[in-house]
Backbone as a chain_set.jsonl record, in Angstrom:
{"seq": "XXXXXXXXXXXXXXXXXXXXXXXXXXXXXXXXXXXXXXXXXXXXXXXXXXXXXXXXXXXXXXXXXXXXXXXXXXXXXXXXXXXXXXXXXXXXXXXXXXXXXXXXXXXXXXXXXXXXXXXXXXXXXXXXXXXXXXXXXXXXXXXXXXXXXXXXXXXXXXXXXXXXXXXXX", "coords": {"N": [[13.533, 56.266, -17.27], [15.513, 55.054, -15.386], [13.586, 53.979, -13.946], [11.571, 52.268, -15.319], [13.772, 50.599, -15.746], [14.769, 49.07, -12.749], [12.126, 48.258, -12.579], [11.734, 46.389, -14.047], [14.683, 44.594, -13.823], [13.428, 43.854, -11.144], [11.141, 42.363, -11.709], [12.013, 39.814, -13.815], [13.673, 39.068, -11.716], [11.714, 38.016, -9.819], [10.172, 36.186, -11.831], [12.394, 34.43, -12.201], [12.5, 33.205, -9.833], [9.964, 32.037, -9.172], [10.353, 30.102, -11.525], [12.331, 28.511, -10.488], [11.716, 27.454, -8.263], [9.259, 26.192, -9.196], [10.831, 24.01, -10.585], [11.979, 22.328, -8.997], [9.374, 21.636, -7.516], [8.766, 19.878, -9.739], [10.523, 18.495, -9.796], [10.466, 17.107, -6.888], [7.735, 15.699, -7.597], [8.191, 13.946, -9.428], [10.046, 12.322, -8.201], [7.788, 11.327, -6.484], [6.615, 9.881, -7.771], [7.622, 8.06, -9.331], [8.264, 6.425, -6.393], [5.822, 5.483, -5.774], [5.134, 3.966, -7.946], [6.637, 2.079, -8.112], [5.731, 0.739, -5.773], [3.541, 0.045, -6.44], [4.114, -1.676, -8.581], [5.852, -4.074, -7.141], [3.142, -4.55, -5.439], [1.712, -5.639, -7.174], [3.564, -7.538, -8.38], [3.606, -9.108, -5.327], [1.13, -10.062, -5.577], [0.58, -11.52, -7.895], [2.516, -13.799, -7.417], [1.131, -14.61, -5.094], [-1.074, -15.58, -6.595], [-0.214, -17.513, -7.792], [0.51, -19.135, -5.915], [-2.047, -20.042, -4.963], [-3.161, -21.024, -7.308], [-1.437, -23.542, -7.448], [-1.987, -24.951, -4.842], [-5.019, -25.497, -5.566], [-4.604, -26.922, -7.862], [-3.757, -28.976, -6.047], [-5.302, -30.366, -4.424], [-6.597, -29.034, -2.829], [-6.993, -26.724, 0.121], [-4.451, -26.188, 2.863], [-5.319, -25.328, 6.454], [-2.921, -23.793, 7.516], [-1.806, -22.588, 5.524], [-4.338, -21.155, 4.112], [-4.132, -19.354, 6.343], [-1.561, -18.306, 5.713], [-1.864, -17.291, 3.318], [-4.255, -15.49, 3.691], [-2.929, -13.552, 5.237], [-1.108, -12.415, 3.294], [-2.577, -11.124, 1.824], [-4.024, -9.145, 3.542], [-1.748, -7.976, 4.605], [-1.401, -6.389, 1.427], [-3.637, -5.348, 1.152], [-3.513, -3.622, 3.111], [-1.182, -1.613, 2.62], [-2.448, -1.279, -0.226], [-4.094, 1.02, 1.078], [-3.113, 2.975, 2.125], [-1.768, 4.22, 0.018], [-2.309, 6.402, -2.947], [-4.909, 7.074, -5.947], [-3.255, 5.868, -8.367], [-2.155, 4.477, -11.359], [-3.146, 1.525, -11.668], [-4.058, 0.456, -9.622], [-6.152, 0.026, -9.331], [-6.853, -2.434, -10.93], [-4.956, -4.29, -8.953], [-6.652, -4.311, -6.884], [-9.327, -5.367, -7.654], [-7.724, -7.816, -7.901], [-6.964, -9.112, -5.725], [-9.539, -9.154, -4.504], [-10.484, -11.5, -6.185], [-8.903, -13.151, -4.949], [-9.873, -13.601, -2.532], [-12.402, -14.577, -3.037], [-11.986, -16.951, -3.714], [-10.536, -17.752, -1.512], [-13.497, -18.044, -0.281], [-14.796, -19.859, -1.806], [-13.519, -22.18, -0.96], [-14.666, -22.337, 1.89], [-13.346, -20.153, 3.801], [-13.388, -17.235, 5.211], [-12.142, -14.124, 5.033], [-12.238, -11.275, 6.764], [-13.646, -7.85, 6.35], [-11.607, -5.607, 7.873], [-10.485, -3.069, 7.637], [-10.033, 0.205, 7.883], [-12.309, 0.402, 8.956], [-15.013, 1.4, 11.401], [-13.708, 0.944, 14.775], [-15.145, -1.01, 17.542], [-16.101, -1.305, 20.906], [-14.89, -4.416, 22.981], [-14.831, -5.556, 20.545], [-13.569, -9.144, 19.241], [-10.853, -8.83, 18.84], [-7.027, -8.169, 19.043], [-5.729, -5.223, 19.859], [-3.996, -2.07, 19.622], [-3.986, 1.146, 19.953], [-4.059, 4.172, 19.348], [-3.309, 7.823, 18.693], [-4.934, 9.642, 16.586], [-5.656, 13.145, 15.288], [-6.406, 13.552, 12.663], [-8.743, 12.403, 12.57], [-12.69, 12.466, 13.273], [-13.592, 13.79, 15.979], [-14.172, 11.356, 18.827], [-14.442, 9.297, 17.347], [-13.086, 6.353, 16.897], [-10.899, 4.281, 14.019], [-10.329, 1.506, 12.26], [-6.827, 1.678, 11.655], [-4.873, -0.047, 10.203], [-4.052, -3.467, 9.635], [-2.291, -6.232, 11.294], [-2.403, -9.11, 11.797], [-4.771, -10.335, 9.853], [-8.589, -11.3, 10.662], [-9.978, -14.223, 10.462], [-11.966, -16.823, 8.884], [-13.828, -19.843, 9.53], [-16.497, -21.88, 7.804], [-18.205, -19.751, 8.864], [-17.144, -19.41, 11.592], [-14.702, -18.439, 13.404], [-11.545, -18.617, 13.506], [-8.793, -17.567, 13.395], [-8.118, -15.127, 15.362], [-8.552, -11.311, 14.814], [-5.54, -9.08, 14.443], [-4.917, -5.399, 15.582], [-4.281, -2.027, 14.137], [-5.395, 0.604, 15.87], [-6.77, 4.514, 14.982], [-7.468, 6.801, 16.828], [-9.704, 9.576, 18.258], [-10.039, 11.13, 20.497]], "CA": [[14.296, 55.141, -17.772], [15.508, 54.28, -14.802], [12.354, 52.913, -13.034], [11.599, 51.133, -16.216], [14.924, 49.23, -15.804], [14.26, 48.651, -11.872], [11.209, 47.301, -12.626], [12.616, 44.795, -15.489], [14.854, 44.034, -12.82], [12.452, 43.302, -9.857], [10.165, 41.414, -12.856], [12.718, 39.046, -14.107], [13.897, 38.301, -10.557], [10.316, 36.884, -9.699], [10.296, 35.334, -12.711], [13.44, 33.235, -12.405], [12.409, 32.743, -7.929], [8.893, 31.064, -9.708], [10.978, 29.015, -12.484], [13.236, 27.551, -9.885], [10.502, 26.436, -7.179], [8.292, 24.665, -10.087], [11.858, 22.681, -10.882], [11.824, 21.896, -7.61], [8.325, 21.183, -6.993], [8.491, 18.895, -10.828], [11.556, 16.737, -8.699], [9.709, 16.493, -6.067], [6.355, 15.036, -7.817], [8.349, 13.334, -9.884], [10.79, 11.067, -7.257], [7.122, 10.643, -5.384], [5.422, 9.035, -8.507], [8.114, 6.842, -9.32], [7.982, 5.51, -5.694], [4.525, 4.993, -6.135], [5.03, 2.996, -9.3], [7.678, 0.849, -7.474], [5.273, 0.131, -4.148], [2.345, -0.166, -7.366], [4.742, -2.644, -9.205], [5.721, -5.113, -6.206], [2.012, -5.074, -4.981], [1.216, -6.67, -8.431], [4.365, -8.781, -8.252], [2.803, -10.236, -5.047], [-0.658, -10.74, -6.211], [1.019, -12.63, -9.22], [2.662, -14.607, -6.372], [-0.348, -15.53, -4.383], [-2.269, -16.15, -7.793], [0.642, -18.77, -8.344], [0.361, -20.497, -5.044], [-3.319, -20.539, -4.832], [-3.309, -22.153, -8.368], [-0.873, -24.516, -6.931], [-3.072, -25.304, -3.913], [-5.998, -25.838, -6.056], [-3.712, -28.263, -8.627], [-3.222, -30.573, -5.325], [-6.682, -31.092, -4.198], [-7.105, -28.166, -1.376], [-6.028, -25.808, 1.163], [-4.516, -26.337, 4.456], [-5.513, -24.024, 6.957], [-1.521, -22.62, 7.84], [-1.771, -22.274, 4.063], [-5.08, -20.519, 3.775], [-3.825, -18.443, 7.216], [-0.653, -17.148, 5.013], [-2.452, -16.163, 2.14], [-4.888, -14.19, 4.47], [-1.979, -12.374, 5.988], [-0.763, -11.827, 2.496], [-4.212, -10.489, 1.215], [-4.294, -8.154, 4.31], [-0.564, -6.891, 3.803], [-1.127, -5.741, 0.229], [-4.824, -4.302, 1.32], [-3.315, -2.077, 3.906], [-0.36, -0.984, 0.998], [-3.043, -0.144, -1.292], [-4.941, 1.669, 1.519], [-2.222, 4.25, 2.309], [-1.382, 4.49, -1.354], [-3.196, 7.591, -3.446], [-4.906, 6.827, -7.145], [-2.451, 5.527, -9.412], [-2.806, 3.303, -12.733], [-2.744, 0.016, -11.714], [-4.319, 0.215, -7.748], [-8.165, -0.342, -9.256], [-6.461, -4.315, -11.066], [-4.681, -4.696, -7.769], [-7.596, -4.575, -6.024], [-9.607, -6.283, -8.2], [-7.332, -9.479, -7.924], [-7.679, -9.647, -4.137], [-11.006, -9.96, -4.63], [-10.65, -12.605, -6.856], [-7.957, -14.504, -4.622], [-10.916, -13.72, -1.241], [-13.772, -15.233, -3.611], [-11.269, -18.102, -4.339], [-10.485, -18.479, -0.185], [-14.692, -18.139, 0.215], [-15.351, -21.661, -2.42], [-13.044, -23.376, 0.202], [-15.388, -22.246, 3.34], [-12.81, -19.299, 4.337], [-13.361, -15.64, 4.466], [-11.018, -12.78, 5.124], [-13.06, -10.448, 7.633], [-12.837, -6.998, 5.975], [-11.202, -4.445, 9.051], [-9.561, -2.105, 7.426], [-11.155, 1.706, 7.506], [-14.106, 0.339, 9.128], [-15.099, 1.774, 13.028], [-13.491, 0.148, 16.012], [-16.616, -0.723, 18.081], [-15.309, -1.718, 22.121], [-16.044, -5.139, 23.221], [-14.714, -6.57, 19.145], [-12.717, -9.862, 19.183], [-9.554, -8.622, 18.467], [-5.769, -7.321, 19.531], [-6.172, -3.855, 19.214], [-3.442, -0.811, 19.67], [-4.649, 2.124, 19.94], [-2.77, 5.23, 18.448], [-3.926, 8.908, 18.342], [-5.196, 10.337, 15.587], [-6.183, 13.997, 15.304], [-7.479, 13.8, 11.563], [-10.064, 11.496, 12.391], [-13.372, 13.228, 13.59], [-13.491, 13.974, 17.745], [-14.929, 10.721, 19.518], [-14.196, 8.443, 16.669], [-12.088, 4.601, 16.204], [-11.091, 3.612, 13.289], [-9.131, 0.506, 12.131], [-6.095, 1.912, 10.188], [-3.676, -1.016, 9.855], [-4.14, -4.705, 10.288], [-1.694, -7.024, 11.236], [-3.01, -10.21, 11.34], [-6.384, -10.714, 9.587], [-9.441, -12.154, 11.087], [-10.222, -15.379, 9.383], [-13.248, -17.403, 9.973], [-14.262, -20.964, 8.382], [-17.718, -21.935, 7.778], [-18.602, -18.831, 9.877], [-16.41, -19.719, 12.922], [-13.378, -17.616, 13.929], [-10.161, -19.977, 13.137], [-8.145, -16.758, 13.713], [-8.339, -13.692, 15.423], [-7.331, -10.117, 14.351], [-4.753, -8.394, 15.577], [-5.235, -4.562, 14.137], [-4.269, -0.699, 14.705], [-6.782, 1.691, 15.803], [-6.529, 5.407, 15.265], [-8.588, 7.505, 17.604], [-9.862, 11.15, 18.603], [-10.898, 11.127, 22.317]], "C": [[14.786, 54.265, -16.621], [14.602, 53.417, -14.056], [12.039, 52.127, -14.127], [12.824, 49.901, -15.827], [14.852, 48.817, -13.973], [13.255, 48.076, -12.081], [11.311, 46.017, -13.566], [13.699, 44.148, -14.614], [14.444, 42.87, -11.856], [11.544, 41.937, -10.6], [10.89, 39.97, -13.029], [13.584, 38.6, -13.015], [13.0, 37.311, -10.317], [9.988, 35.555, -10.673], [10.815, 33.588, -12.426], [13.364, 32.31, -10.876], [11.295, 31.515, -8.719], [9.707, 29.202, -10.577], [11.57, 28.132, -11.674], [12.443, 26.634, -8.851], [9.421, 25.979, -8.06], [9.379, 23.847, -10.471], [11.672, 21.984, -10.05], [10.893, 20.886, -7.368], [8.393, 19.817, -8.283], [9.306, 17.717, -10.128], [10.947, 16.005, -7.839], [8.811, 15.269, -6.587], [7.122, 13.963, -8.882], [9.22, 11.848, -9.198], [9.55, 10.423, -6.588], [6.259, 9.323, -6.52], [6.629, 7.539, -9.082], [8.327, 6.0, -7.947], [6.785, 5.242, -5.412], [4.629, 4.176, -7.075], [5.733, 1.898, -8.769], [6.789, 0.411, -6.653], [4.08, -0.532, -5.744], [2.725, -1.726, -8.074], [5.063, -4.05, -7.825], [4.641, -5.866, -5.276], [1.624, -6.336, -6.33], [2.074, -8.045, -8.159], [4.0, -9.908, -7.035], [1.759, -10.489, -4.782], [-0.156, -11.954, -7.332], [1.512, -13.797, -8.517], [1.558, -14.91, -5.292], [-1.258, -15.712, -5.145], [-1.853, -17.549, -7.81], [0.213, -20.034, -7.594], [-1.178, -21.151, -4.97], [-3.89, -21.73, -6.113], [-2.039, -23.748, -8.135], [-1.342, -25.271, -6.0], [-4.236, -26.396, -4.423], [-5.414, -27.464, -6.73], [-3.803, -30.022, -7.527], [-4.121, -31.078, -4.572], [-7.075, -30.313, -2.901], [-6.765, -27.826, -0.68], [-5.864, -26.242, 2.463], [-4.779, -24.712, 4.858], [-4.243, -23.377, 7.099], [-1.94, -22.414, 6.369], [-3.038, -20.858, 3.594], [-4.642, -18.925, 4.702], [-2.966, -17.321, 6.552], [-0.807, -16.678, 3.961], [-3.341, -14.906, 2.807], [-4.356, -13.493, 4.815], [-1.313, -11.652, 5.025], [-1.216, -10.799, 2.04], [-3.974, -9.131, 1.907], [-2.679, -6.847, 4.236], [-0.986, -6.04, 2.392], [-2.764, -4.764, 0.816], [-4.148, -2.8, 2.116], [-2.271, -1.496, 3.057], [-1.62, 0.166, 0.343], [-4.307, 0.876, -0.58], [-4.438, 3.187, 1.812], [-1.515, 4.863, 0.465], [-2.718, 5.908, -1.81], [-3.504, 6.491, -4.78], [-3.547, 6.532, -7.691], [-2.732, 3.985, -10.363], [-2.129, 2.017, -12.471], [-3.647, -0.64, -10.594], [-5.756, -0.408, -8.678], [-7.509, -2.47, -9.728], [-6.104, -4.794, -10.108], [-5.789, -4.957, -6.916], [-8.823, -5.366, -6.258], [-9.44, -8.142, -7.625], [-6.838, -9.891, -6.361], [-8.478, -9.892, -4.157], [-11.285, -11.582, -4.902], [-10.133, -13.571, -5.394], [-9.421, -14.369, -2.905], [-12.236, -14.373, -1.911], [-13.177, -16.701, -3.621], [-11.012, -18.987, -2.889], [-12.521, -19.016, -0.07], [-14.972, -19.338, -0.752], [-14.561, -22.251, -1.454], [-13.47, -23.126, 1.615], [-14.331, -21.252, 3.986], [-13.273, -17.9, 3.88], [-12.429, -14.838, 5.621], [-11.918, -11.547, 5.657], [-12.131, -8.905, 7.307], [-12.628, -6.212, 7.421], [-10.865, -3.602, 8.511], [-10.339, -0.714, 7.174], [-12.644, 1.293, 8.231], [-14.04, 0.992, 10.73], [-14.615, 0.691, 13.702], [-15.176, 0.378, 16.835], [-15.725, -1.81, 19.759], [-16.357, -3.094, 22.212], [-15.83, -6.038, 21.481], [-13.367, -7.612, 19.605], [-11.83, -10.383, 18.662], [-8.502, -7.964, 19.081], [-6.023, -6.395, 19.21], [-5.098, -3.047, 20.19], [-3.919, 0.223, 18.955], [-3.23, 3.617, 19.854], [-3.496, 6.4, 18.252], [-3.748, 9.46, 17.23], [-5.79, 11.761, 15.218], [-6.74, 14.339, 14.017], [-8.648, 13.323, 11.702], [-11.786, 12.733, 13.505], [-13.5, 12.805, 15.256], [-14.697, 12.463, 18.127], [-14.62, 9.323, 18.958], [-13.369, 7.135, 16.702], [-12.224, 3.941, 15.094], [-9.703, 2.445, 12.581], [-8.084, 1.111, 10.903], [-4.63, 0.965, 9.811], [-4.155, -2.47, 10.738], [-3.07, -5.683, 9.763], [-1.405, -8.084, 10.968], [-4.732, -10.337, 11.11], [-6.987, -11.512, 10.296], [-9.64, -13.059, 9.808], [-11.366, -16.826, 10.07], [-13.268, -19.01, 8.628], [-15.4, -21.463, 8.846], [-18.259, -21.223, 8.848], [-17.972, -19.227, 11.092], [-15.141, -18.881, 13.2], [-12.354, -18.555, 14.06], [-8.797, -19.0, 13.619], [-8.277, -15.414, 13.931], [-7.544, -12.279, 15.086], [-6.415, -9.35, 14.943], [-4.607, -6.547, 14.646], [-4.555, -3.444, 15.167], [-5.418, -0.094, 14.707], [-6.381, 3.08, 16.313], [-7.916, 5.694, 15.96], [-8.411, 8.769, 17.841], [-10.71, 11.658, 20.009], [-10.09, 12.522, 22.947]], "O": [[14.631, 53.044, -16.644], [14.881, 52.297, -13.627], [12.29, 50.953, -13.854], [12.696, 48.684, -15.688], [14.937, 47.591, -14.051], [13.388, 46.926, -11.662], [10.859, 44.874, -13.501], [13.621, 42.921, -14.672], [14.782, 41.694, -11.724], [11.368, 40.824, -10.104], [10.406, 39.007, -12.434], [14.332, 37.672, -13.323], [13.192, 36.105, -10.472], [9.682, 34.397, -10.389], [10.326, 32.459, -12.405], [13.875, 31.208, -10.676], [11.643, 30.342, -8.856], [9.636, 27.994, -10.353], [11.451, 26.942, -11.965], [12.541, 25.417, -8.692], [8.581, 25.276, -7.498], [8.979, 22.725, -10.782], [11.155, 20.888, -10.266], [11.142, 19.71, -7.104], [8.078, 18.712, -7.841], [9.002, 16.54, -9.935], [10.805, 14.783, -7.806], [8.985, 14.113, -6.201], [6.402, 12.998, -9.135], [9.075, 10.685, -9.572], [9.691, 9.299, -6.106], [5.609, 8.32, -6.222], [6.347, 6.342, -9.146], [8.585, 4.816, -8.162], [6.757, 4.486, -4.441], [3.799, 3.297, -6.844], [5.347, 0.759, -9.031], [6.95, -0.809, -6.654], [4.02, -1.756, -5.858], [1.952, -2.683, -8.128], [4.239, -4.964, -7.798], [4.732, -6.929, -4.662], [1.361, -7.537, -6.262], [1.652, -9.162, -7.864], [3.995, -11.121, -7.249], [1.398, -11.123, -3.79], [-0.606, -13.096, -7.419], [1.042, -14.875, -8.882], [1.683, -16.033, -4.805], [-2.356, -16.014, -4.677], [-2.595, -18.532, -7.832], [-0.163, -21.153, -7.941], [-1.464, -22.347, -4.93], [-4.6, -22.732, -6.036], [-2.081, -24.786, -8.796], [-1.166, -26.47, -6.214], [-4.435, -27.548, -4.037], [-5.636, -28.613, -6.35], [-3.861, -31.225, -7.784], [-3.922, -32.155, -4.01], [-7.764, -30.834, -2.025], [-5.82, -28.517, -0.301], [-6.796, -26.619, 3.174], [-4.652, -23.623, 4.298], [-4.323, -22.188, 6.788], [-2.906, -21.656, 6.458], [-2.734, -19.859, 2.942], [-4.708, -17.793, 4.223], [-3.165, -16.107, 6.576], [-0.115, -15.765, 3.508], [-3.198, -13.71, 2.552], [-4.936, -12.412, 4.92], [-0.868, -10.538, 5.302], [-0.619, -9.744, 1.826], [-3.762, -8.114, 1.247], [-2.556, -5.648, 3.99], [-0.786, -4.829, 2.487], [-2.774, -3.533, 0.795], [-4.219, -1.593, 1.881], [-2.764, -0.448, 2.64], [-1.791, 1.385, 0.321], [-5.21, 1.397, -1.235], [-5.087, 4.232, 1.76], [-0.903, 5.884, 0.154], [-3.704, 6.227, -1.147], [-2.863, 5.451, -4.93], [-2.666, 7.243, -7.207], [-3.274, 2.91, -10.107], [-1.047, 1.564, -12.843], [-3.95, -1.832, -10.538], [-6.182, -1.515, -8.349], [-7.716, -3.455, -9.02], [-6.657, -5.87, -9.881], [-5.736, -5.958, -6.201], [-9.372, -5.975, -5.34], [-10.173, -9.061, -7.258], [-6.388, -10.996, -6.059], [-8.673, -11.062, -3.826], [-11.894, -12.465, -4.297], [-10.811, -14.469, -4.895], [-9.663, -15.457, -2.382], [-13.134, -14.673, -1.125], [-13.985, -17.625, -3.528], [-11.122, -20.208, -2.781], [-12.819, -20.184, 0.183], [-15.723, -20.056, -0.091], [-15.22, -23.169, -0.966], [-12.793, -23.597, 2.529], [-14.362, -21.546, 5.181], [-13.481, -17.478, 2.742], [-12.205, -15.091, 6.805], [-12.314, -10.799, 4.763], [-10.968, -8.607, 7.579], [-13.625, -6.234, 8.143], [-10.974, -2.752, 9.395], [-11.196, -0.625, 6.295], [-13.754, 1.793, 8.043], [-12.918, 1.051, 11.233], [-14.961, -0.445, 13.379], [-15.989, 1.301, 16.808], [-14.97, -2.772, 19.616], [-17.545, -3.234, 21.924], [-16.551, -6.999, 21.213], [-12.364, -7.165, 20.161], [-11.638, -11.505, 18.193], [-8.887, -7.035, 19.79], [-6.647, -6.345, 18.15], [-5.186, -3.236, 21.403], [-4.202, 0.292, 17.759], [-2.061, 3.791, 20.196], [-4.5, 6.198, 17.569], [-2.64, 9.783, 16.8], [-6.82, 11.496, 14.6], [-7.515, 15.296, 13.986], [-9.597, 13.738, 11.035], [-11.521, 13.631, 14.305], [-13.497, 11.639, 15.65], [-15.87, 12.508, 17.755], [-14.523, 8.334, 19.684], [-12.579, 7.516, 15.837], [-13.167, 3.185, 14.858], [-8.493, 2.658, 12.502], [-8.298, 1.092, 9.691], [-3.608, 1.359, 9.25], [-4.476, -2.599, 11.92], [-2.828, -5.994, 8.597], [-0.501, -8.395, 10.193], [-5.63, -10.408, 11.949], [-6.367, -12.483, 10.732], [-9.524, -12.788, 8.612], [-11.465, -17.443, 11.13], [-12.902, -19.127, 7.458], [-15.567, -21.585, 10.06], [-18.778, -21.851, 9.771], [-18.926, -19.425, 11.844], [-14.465, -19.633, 12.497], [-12.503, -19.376, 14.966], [-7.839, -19.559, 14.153], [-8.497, -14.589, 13.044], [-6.323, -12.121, 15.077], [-6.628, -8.968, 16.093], [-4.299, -6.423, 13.46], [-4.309, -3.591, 16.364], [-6.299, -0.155, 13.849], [-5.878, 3.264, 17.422], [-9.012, 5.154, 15.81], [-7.297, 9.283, 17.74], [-11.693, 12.356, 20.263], [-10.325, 12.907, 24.093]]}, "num_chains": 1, "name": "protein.A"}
């Protein structure tokens, strides 16, 4: 009898250790997804704001370049956002309507030079800090944050990039 009740004991200890570290772990996942929904929600809010201006742009007969420059820097802010971001329901429309607003710079002879995740290659014409990275595979550069976008008009370089690059040397 008594080892029965030691072991009903020991049992219903484990039990209640489990129950309390999945509360835990549910707080956790739950404070991280509502700040995901918040960073998810203000990316939209400014896509909806550089939909506005660009349709304001358009309205007045065409883009200046500072104009086209600070939408590109916009563009590239929310890209690197939704690059450090995980899945969540909303990132695939967000990304989407960059597209749109970089198809919308490319009818006015601008494009938005993608960097982001792609290889550093030495010898590219751009600012570049360099930052160690030990996830990335041994030998490797790759662009993981850009500051100021490259921006080119009718294929010409109008502005150069200024970017981070992790590395594994």
């Amino acid at each position: 009898m008594n080892m029965f009740f030691a072991f009903t004991i020991v049992f219903a200890t484990i039990m209640l250790w489990i129950a309390v570290r999945c509360k835990r772990n549910n707080r956790r996942l739950l404070g991280e997804l509502k700040h995901l929904k918040a960073s998810l929600v203000e990316a939209e809010n400014e896509k909806n704001l550089l939909e506005e201006r660009m349709t304001h742009v358009a309205d007045a007969g065409g883009i200046g370049e500072s104009t086209v420059l600070a939408i590109a820097g916009e563009i590239v802010r929310m890209e690197n956002n939704l690059y450090r971001m995980a899945d969540v329901p909303g990132r695939k429309q967000v990304s989407k309507s960059l597209e749109r607003m970089k198809v919308a710079l490319q009818a006015e002879g601008y494009a938005v030079v993608p960097l982001l995740g792609n290889p550093y290659k030495e010898g590219m014409q751009m600012s570049a800090v360099f930052v160690p990275d030990e996830s990335l595979p041994f030998g490797s550069s790759i662009i993981t944050s850009v500051q100021k976008p490259q921006v080119n008009r009718n294929g010409k370089m109008i502005q150069a990039a200024c970017v981070t690059v992790g590395q594994n040397n």
